[in-house]
C-alpha positions in Angstrom: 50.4 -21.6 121.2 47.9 -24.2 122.7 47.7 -26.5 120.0 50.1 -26.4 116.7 48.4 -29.6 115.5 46.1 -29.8 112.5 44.3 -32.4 110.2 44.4 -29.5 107.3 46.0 -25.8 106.9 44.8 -23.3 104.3 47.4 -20.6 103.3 45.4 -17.3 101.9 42.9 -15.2 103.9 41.3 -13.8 100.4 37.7 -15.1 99.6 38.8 -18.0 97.7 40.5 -19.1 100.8 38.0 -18.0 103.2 35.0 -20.2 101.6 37.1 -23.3 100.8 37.6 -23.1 104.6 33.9 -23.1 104.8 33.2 -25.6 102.5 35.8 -28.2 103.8 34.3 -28.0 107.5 30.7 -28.1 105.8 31.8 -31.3 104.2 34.1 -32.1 106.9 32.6 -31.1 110.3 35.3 -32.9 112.7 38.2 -31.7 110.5 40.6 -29.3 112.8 41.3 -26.6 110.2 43.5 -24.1 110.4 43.5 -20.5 107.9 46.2 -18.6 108.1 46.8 -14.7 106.5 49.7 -12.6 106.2 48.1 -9.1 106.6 46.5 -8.5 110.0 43.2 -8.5 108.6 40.9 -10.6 105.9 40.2 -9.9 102.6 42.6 -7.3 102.1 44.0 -7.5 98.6 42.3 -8.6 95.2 39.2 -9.7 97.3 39.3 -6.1 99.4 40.3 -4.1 96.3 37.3 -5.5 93.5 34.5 -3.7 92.2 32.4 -5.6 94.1 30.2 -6.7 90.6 28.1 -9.9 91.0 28.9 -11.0 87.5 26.0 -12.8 85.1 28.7 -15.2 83.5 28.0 -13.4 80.0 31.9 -13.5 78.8 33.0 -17.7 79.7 33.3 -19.8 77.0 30.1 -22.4 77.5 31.1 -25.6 79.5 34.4 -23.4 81.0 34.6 -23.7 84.7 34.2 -20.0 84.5 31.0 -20.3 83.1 29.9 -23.3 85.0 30.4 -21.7 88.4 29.5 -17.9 87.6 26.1 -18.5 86.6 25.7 -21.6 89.7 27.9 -18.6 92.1 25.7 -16.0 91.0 22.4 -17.5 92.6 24.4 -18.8 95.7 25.6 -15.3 96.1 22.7 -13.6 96.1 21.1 -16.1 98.5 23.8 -15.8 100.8 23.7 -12.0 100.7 20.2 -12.6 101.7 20.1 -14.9 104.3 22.8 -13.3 106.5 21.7 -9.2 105.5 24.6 -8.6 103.8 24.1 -5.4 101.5 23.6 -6.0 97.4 21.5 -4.9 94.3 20.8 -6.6 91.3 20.9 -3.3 88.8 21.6 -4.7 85.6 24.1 -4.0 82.8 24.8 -3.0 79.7 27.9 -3.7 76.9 27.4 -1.3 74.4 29.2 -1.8 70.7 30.6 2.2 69.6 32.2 0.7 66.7 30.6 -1.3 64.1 33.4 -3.5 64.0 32.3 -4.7 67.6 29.2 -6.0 66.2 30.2 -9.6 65.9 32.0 -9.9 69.5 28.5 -8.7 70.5 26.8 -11.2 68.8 28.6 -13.7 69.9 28.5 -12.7 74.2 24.9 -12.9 73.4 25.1 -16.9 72.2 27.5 -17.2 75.2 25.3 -15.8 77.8 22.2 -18.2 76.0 24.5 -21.2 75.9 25.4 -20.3 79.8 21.2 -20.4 80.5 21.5 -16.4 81.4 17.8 -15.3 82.0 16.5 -11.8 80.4 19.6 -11.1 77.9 18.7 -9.4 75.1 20.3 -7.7 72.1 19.7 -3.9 71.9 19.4 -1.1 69.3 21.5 2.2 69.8 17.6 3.6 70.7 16.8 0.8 72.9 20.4 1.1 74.5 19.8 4.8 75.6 16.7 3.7 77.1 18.0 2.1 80.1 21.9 4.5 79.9 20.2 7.7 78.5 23.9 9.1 77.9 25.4 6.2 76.8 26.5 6.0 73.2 26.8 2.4 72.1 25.3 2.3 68.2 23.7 -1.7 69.6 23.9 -2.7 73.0 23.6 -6.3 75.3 21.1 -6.3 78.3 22.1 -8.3 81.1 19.4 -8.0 84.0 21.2 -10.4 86.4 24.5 -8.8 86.9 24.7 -6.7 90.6 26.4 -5.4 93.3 27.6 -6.4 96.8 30.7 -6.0 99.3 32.9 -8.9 99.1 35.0 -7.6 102.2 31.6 -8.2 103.7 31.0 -11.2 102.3 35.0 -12.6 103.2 34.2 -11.5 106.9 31.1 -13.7 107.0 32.5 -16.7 105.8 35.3 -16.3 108.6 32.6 -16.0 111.0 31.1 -19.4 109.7 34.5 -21.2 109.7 34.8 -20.1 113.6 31.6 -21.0 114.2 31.9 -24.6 113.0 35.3 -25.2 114.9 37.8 -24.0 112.5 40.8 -21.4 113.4 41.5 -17.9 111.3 45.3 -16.6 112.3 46.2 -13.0 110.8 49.5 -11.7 111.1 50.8 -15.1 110.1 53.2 -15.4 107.2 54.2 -18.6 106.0 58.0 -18.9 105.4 58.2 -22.7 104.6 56.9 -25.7 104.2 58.7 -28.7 104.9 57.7 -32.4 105.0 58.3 -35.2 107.3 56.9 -38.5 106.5 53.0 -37.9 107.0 53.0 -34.4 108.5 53.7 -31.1 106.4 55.6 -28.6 108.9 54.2 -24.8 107.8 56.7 -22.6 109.3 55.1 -19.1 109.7 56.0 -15.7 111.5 53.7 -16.9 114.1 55.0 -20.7 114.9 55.3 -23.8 113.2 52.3 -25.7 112.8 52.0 -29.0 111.4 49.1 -30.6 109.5 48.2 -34.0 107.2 46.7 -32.1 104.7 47.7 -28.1 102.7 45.7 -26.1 100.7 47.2 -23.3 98.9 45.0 -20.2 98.2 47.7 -17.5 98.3 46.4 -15.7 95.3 49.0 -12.8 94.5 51.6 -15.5 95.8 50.4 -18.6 94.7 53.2 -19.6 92.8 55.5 -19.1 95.2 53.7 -21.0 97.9 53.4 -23.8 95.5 57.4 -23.7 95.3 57.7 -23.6 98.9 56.0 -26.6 98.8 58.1 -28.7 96.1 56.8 -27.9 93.1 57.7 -26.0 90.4 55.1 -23.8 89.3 54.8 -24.1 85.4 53.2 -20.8 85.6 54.0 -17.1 87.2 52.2 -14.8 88.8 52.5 -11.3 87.0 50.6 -8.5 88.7 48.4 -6.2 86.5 47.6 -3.2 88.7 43.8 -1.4 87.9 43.4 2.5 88.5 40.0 4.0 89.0 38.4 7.2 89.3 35.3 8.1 90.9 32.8 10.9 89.5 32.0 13.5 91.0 28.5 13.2 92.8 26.7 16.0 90.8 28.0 14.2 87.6 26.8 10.5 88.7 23.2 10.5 87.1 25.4 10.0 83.8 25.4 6.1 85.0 21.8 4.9 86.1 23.7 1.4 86.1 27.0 -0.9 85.0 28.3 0.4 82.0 30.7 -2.1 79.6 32.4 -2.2 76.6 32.7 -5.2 74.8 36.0 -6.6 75.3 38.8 -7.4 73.3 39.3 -11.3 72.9 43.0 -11.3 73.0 43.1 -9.7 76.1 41.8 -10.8 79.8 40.8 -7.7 80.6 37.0 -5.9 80.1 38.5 -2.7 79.4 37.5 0.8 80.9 33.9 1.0 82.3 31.3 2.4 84.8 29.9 0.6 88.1 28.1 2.3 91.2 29.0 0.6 94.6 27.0 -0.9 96.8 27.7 2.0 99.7 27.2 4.4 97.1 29.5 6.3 94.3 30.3 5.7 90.3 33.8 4.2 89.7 35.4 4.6 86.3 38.2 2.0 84.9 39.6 0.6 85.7 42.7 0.2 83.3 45.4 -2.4 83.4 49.2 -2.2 84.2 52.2 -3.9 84.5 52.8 -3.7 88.4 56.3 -3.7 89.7 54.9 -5.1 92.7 52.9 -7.7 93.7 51.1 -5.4 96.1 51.7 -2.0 94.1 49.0 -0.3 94.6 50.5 3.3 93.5 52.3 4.0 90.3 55.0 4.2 92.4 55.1 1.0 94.3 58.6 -0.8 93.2 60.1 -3.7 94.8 63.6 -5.5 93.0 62.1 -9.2 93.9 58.7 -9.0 91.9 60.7 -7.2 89.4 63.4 -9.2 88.6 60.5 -12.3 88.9 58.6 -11.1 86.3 61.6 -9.8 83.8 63.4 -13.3 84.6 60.5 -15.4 83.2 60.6 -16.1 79.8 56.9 -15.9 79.2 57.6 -12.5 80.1 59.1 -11.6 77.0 56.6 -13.5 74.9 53.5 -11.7 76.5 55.4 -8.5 76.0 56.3 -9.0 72.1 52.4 -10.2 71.5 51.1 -7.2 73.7 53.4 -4.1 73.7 51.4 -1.9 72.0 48.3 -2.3 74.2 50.7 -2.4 77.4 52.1 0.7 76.2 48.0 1.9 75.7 47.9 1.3 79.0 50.4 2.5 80.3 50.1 5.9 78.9 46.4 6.0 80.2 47.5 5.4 83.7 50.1 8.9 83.3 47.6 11.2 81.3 44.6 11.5 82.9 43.0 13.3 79.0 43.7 10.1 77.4 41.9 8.0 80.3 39.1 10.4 79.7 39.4 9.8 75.8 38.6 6.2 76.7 36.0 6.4 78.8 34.1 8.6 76.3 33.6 6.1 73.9 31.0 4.7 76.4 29.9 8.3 78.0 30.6 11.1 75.8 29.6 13.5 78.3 31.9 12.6 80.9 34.8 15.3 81.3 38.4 15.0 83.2 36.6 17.7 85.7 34.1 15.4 86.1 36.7 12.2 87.8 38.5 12.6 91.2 41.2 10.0 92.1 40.1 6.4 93.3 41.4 3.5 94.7 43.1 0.2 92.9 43.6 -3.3 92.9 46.3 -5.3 91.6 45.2 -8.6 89.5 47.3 -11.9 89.8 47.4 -13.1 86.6 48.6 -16.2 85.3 51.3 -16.4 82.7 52.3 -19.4 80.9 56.0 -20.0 79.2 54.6 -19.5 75.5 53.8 -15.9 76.8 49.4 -17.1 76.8 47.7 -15.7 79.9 45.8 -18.5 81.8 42.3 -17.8 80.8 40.4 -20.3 83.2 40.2 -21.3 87.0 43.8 -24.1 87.6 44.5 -26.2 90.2 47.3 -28.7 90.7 48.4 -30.9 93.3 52.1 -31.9 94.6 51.7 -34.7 97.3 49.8 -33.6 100.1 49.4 -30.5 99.2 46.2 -28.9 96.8 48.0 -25.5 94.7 44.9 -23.1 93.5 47.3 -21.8 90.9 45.0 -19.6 88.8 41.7 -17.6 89.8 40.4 -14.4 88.1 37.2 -12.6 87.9 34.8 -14.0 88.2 36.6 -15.5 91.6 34.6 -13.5 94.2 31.1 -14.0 92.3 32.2 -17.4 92.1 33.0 -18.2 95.5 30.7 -20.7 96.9 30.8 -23.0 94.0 34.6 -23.0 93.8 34.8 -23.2 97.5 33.0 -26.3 97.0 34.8 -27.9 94.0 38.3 -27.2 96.1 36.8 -29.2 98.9 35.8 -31.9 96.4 39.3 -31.6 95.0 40.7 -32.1 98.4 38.5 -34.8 99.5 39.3 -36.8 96.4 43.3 -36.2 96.1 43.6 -36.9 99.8 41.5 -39.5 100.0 40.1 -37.5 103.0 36.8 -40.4 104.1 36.7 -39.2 107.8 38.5 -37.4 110.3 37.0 -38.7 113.3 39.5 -40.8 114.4 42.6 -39.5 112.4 45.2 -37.4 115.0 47.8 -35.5 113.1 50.8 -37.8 113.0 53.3 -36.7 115.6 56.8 -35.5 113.3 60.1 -37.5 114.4 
């Protein structure tokens, strides 16, 4: 190892990670940064397993950071998808109301996306609704002309090519085990090395909270992983989808419930649901490990979220076992659609944020112990979101670390 010496480290090779790394040596140009991943490539959990939607900012509670930085992400992703030919397509969406009932939440995303300055929504009739989804069968719909498509693996492996180019260092394969501090300098122990730095940022996503206790401080939240199962149609079925398909959600939950996107390299996906993951990384049903488990069933927020939630977990949970009743869902929005019609897809696993009183973490948090910045909570829309929270990190860093110039500030030498 030639040099184990940095002014800053960032733990998480996911895109969050990967574009506060950009953003810091934007800001920063003579900073020696240091990113280091786990997995032996980038981008390989919730930013490598997403549906790769370039979200509108239609669902965020005006003046949310959600909101803020969807809409402001939205435009910088597209640009950047532009400027360095990265592939994308701006198709379009629909929520579509089946249930009277739904009406009002309908409504009411419609004064959110106005309030958020989303050009082109509109409010449809059932007619106007099957006009742009032909087999869709929403009785009133929402039109949302901004929303697309891209490949954020593409888009994480770009930003890593940016960081390199402007003097920054990406390890993979590089676990961190502990952090440690002495006097000025923060010792990262990892599976490659120790390396010391001034400064940490902690972008671990699925792991966050545990990095943050590695660090000396307690998390007051926990990480529960929600695992999301998809199917893809069939191709001679696929012209049931001309775009992105949505339901409108249910407030109490942070989930958007079952729905149809087409990728960017081609296909329809259908889902995905959302279960309680055993592991952390449990991509299959069958995915298990003791630690996660007895993590999540050891938190008392646990419980809480369970007693408020069963009977949709349960929902859920049934769903992910009986492919007719995942089907029964999905035919609210596509009556057409049949099980014959859905082969197997992949998955992703969600870190969620859980509070003590049992209250999922809704919004983007971030908390600092020392010299260390924790990005303790960030769900969809993270990846659509990227540049502008990259940003806002590196603001957060500058201004907690009273970071002014780096010039002529060598990492301190540990005792």
């Amino acid at each position: 190892m030639s040099d184990a010496r940095f002014d800053m480290v960032v733990i998480g090779g996911g895109i969050i990670g990967l574009s506060s790394a950009m953003a810091l040596l934007q800001q920063f140009p003579d900073l020696r940064l240091l990113l280091i991943e786990k997995e032996g490539s980038l981008a390989q959990h919730q930013t490598g397993h997403n549906s790769g939607v370039i979200h509108s900012g239609i669902y965020y509670k005006p003046g949310s950071i959600k909101a803020q930085t969807c809409v402001t992400g939205r435009d910088a992703m597209v640009q950047f998808c532009v400027e360095h030919s990265i592939p994308y397509e701006i198709c379009g969406k629909v929520i579509a109301a089946t249930v009277p009932a739904e009406f009002p939440r309908l409504e009411e995303l419609h004064r959110r996306g106005v309030a958020n300055g989303i050009p082109g929504i509109r409010l449809l009739s059932g007619d106007e609704l099957r006009e742009i989804e032909p087999h869709c069968a929403g009785l009133k719909g929402l039109f949302v002309p901004t929303t697309g498509i891209t490949d954020y693996k593409a888009v994480s492996l770009k930003y890593a090519e940016i960081i390199v180019s402007r003097g920054g260092t990406v390890r993979t394969g590089c676990k961190a085990l502990g952090i440690r501090r002495d006097g000025p300098v923060t010792a990262v122990e990892t599976t490659a090395g120790v390396f010391q730095t001034r400064w940490l940022v902690n972008c671990a996503g699925l792991h966050s909270d545990r990095v943050s206790r590695l660090a000396g401080r307690e998390a007051d939240i926990r990480i529960v992983p929600f695992r999301g199962e998809y199917y893809d149609i069939v191709p001679a079925r696929q012209y049931l989808v001309k775009s992105l398909i949505y339901p409108v959600p249910d407030p109490q939950f942070p989930f958007l419930g079952v729905h149809f996107t087409r990728g960017i390299h081609g296909g329809v996906h259908a889902g995905p649901n959302a279960v309680l993951a055993l592991k952390r990384e449990g991509y299959k049903r069958t995915d298990f490990s003791l630690r996660d488990a007895f993590a999540e069933v050891g938190y008392s927020g646990f419980w809480r979220m369970a007693a408020k939630h069963w009977q949709t977990g349960f929902g859920e949970l049934y769903r992910s076992f009986n492919k007719r009743a995942f089907v029964k869902a999905l035919q609210r929005l596509l009556p057409e659609i049949q099980a014959d019609d859905l082969r197997d897809g992949g998955s992703g696993v969600r870190a969620q944020a859980l509070q003590r009183d049992g209250s999922f973490v809704d919004d983007f948090q971030f908390a600092r112990s020392e010299n260390a910045l924790h990005v303790c909570n960030v769900p969809s829309p993270a990846a659509t979101a990227s540049i502008p929270i990259g940003q806002a990190i590196a603001k957060m860093a500058q201004e907690s670390f009273d970071i002014t110039t780096v010039r002529s500030l060598p990492v301190a030498t540990a005792n």
